[in-house]
C-alpha positions as CSV (number, residue, x, y, z in Angstrom):
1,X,4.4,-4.1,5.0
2,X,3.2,-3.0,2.0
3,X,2.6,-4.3,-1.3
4,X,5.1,-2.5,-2.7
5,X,7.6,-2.5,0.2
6,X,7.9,-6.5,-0.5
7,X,8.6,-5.9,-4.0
8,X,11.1,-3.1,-3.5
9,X,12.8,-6.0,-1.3
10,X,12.9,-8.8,-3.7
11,X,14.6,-6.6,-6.2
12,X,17.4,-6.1,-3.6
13,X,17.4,-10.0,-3.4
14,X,17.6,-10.3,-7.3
15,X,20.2,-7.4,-7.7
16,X,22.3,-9.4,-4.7
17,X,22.2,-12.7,-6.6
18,X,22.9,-11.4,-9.8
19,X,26.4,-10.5,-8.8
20,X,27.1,-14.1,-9.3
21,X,27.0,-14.6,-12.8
22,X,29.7,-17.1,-12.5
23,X,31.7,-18.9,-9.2
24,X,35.1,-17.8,-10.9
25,X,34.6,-14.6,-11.4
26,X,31.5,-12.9,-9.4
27,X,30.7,-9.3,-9.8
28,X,31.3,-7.5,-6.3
29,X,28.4,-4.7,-7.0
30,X,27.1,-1.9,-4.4
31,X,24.1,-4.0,-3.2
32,X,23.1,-4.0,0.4
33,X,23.9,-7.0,2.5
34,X,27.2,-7.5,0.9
35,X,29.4,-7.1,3.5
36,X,27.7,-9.8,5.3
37,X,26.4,-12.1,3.0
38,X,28.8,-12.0,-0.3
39,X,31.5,-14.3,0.7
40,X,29.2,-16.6,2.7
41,X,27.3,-17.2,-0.7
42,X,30.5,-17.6,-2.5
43,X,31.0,-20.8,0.2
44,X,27.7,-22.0,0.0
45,X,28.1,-21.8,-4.6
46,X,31.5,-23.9,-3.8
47,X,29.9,-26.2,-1.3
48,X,27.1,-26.6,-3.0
49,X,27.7,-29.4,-5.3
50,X,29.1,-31.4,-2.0
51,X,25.7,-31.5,-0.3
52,X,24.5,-32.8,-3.8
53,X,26.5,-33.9,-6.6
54,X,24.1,-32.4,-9.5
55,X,24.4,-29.1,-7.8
56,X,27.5,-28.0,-9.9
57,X,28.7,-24.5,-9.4
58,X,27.7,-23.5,-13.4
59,X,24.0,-25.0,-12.1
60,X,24.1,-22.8,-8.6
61,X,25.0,-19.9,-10.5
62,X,22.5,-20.7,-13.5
63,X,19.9,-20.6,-10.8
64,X,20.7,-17.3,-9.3
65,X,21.1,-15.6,-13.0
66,X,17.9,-17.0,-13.6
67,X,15.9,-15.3,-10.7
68,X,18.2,-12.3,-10.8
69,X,16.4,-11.7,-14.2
70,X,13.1,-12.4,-13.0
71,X,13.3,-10.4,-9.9
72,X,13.3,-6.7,-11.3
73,X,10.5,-4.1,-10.8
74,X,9.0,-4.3,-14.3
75,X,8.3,-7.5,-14.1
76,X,7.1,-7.6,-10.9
77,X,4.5,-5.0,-11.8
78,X,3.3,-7.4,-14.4
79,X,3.2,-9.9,-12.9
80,X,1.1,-8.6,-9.9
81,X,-1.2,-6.3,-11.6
82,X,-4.1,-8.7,-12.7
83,X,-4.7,-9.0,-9.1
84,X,-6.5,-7.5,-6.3
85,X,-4.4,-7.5,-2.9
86,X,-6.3,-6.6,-0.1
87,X,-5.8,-6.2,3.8
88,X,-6.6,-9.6,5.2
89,X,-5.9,-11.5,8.5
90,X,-2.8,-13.6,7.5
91,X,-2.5,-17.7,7.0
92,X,-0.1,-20.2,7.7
93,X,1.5,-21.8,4.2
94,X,3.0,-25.0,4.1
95,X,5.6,-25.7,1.1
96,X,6.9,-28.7,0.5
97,X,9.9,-28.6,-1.8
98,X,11.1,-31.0,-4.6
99,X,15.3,-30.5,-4.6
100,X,15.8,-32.1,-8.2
101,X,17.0,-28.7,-9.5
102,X,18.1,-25.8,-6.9
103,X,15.8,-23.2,-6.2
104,X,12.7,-25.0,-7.7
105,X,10.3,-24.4,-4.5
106,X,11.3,-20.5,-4.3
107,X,8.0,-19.2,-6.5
108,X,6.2,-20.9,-4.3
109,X,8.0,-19.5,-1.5
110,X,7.6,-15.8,-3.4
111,X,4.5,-15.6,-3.9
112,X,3.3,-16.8,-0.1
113,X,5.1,-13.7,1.4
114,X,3.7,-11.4,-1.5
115,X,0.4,-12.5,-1.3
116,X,0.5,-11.4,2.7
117,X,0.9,-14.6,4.2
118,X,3.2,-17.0,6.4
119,X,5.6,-19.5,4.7
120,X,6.2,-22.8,6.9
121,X,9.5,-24.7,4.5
122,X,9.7,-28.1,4.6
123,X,12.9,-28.5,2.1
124,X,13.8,-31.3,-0.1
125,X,16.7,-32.8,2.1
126,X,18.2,-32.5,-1.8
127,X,18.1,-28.6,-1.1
128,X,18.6,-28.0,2.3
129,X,21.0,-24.8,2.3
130,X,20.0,-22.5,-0.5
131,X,16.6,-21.3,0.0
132,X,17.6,-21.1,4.4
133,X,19.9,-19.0,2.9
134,X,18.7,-16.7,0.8
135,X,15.5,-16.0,3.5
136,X,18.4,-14.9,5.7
137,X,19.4,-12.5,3.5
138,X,15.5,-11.2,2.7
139,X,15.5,-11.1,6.6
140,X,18.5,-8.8,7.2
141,X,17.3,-6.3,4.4
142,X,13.4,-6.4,5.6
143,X,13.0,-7.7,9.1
144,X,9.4,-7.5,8.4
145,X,9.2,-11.2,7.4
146,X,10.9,-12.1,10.6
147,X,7.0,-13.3,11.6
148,X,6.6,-14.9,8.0
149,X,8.9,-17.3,7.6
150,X,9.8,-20.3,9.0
151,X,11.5,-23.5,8.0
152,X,10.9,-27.2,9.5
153,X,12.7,-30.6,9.7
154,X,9.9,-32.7,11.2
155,X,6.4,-33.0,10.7
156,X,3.7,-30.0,9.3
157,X,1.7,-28.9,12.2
158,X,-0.4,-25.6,13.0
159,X,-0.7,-24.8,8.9
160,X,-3.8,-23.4,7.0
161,X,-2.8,-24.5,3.2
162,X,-0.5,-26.9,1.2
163,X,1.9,-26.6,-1.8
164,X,3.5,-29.6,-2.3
165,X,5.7,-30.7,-4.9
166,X,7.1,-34.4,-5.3
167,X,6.5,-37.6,-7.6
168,X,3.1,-39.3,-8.6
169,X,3.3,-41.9,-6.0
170,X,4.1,-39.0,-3.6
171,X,0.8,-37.3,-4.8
172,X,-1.2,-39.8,-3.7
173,X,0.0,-39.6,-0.1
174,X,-0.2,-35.9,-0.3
175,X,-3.8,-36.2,-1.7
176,X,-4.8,-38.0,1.2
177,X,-2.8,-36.6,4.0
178,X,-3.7,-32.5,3.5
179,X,-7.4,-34.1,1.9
180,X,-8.7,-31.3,4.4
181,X,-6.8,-28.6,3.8
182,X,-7.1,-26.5,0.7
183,X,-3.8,-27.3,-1.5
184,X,-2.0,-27.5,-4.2
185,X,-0.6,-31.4,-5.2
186,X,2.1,-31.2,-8.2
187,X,2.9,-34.3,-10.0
188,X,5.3,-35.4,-12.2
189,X,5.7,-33.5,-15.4
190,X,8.0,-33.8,-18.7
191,X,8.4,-31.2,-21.5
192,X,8.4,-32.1,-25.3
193,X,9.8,-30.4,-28.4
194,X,8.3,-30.7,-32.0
195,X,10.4,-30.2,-34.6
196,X,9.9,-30.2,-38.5
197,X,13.3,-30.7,-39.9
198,X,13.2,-26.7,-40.8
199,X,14.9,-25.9,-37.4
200,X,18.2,-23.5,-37.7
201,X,21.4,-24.7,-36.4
202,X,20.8,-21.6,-33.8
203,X,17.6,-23.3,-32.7
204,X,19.3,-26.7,-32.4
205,X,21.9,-25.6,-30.1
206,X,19.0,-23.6,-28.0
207,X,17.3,-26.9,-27.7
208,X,20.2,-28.4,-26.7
209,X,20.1,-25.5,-23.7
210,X,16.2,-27.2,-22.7
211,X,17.4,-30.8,-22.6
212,X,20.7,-30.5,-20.7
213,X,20.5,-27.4,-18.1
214,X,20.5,-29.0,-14.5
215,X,21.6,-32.4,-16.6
216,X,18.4,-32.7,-17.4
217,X,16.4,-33.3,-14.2
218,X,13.8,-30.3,-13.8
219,X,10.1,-31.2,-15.4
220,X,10.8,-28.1,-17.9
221,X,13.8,-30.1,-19.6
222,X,12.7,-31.6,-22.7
223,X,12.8,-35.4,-22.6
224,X,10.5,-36.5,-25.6
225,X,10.9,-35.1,-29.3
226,X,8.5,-35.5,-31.8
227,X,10.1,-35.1,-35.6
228,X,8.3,-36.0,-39.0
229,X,8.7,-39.4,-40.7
230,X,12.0,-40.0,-41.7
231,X,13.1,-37.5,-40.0
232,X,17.1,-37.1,-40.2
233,X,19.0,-36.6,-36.9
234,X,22.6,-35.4,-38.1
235,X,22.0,-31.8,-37.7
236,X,20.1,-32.8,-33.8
237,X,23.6,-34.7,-33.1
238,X,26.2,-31.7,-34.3
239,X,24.2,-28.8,-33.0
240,X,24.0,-30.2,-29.5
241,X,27.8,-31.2,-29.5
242,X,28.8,-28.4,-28.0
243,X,27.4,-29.9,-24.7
244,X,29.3,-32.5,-24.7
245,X,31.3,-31.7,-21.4
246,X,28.3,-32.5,-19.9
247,X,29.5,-36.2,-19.8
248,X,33.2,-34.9,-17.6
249,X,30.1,-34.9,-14.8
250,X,30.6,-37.9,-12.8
251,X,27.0,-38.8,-12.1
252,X,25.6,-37.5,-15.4
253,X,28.4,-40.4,-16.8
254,X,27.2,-42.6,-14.7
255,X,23.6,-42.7,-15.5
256,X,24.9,-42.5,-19.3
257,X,26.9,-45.5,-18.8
258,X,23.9,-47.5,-16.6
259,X,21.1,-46.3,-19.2
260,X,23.1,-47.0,-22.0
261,X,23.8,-50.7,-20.4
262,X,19.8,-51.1,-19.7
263,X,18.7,-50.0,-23.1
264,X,21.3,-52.3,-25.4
265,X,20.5,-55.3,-23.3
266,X,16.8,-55.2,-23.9
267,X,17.6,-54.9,-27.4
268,X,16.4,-51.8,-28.0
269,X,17.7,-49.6,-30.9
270,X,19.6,-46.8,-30.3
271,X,21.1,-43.5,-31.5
272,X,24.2,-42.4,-29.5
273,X,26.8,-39.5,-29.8
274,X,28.9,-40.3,-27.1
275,X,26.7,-38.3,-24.4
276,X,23.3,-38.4,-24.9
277,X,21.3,-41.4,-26.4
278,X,17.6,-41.0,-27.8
279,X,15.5,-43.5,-28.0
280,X,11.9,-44.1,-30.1
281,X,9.7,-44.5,-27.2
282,X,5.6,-43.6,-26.6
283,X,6.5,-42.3,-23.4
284,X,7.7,-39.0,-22.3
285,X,9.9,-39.5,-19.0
286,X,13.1,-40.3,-20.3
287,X,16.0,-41.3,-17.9
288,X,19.0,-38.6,-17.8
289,X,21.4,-39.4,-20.5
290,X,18.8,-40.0,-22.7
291,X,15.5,-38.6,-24.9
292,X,12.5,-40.3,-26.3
293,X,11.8,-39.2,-30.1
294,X,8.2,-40.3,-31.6
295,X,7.5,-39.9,-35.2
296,X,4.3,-37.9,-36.9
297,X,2.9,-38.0,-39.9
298,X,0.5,-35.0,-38.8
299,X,1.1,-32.0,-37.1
300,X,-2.7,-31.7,-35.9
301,X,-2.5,-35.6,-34.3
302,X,0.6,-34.5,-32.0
303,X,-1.4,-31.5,-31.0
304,X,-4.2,-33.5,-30.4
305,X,-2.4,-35.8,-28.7
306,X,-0.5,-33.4,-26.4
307,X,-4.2,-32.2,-24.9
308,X,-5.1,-35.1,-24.5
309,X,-2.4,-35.7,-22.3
310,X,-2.0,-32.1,-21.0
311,X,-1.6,-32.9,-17.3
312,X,1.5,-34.6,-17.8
313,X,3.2,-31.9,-19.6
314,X,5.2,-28.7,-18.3
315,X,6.4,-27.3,-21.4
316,X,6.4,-27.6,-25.2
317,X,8.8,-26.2,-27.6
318,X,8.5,-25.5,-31.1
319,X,8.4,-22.9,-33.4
320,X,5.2,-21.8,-32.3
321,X,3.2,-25.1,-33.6
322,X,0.9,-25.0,-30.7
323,X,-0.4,-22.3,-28.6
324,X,1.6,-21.7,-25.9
325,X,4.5,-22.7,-27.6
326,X,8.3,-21.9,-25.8
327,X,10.8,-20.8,-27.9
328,X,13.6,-22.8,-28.2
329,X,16.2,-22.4,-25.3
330,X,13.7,-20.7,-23.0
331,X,12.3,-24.0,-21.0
332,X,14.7,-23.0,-17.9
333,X,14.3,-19.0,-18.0
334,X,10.4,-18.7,-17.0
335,X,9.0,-15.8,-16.1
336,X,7.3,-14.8,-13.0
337,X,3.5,-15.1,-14.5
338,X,4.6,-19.1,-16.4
339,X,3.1,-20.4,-13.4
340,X,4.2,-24.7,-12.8
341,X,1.5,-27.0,-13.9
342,X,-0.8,-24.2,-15.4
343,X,-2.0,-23.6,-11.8
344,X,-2.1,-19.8,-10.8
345,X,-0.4,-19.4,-7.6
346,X,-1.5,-15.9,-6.2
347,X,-4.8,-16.7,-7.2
348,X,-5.0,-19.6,-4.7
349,X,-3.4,-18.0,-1.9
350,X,-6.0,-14.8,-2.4
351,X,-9.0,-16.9,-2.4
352,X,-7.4,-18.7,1.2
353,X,-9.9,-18.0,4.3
């Protein structure tokens, strides 16, 4: 299959899930697969949040916006052009998925069968239904890949690379278990925001968008703020009220309610709208419910500082204070090219022998 066979196929997969913009109320366009697939993926949306409780409709549907957007034929171009794709014998790619946020392994997944070669899934047993199901419908509409894919419940076996995803301790293990195999080992990661106390109500609220999207569990929410000296945080508090449903969520409320408990009982001081606490903390890997906020007296020390400490951050958000800066509201919507960890993908799956 061609290179641009593969891409004329994803762009079917993003024009299929960008019919469902919302559970309620999905868009029944002319896309192929539908009479096969739509209501199926209707029942997996509903049933989604059954096989794990964070996995709300809203979320599912988040998701599939979210790669519908990223899966057109411009940006596909771009993203692929820098790169030299050439006729090779095909390798065997192990992915091992994280499930903290639904679809979070399928880049990975992507840009194996773009790159030529053959995806062996391991999946998070967080996120056991929605990327199965989505190769089923790349398979119907380009049984090409029927060779390429492959998913696995037990142990790795017969693979030629690693990408696997999971915690620091996990790491470790991974390190030492693929330590012959070329691979790529992601960590834990947080994202920060820096704010100046010039911040627009319309930026506020956007933030608000990075810090509670998938209730805050993917490594591109923002979980540490870092505001000026006596900074004020009235207009934080009423420009991120308008996510307050977020506490109707039974788990989100009870990791609120837990946190909250923890942090009052070590005597620690706290600010607290009802739904989200924040907390002045060093550290950037706040527990849901809550954010770390650090003071500055210099602009220059917290980019400094943010090098320095440059592999445990994903994203950082500000109004472009520091290259590479996101814009506010953005952490959740990358694009194809804002590669996880800073590690280029395609580049490392070219270069496999």
């Amino acid at each position: 299959m061609t290179l641009e066979t593969k891409k004329s196929k994803f762009v079917e997969l993003g024009k299929f899930l960008g019919q469902f913009r919302s559970f309620e109320h999905p868009i029944k366009d002319t896309v192929e697969g539908n009479a096969l697939f739509f209501d199926e993926c209707l029942s997996l949306i509903a049933l989604s949040q059954s096989h794990n409780g964070w996995y709300t409709p809203e979320q599912v549907c988040f998701a599939f916006q979210s790669w519908s957007k990223a899966l057109t034929k411009k940006n596909l171009d771009q993203w692929l052009s820098k790169y030299e794709f050439t006729e090779k014998h095909p390798k065997t790619i192990a992915l091992i998925l994280a499930g903290n946020i639904p679809l979070v392994g399928f880049h990975d997944f992507l840009s194996v069968l773009i790159s030529g070669h053959r995806v062996m899934v391991k999946t998070s047993s967080s996120d056991q239904y929605l990327l199965p199901f989505l190769a089923k419908y790349l398979l119907h509409i380009a049984p090409e890949f029927n060779d390429k894919i492959t998913f696995v419940e037990g142990k790795l076996e017969n693979f030629d690379a690693v990408i696997a995803t999971g915690s620091n301790n996990t790491a470790r293990y991974f390190d030492y278990y693929f330590k012959d195999k070329p691979s790529i080992i992601r960590k834990n990661r947080n994202s920060v925001a820096i704010l100046t106390g010039q911040e627009t109500r319309e930026q506020l609220e956007a933030l608000g968008e990075d810090i509670f999207r998938y209730f805050g569990l993917g490594c591109r929410n923002v979980s540490k703020l870092f505001v000026p000296k006596n900074y004020v945080f009235d207009a934080f508090f009423e420009a991120i009220f308008k996510y307050k449903d977020v506490i109707e969520y039974e788990k989100y409320a009870n990791n609120y309610d837990y946190n909250k408990a923890v942090f009052l009982m070590s005597n620690f001081k706290l600010l607290d709208n009802g739904f989200l606490t924040i907390k002045e903390d060093f550290g950037y890997s706040s527990p849901i419910s809550s954010t770390f906020y650090e003071y500055y007296d210099d602009l220059n020390e917290v980019t400094r500082r943010l090098e320095e400490d440059n592999e445990k951050i994903q994203c950082i958000v500000s109004n472009n204070l520091t290259p590479n800066s996101i814009l506010f509201g953005m952490t959740q919507t990358p694009e194809l090219w804002d590669y996880a960890d800073n590690i280029d993908t395609i580049s490392f799956l070219l270069t496999i022998k």
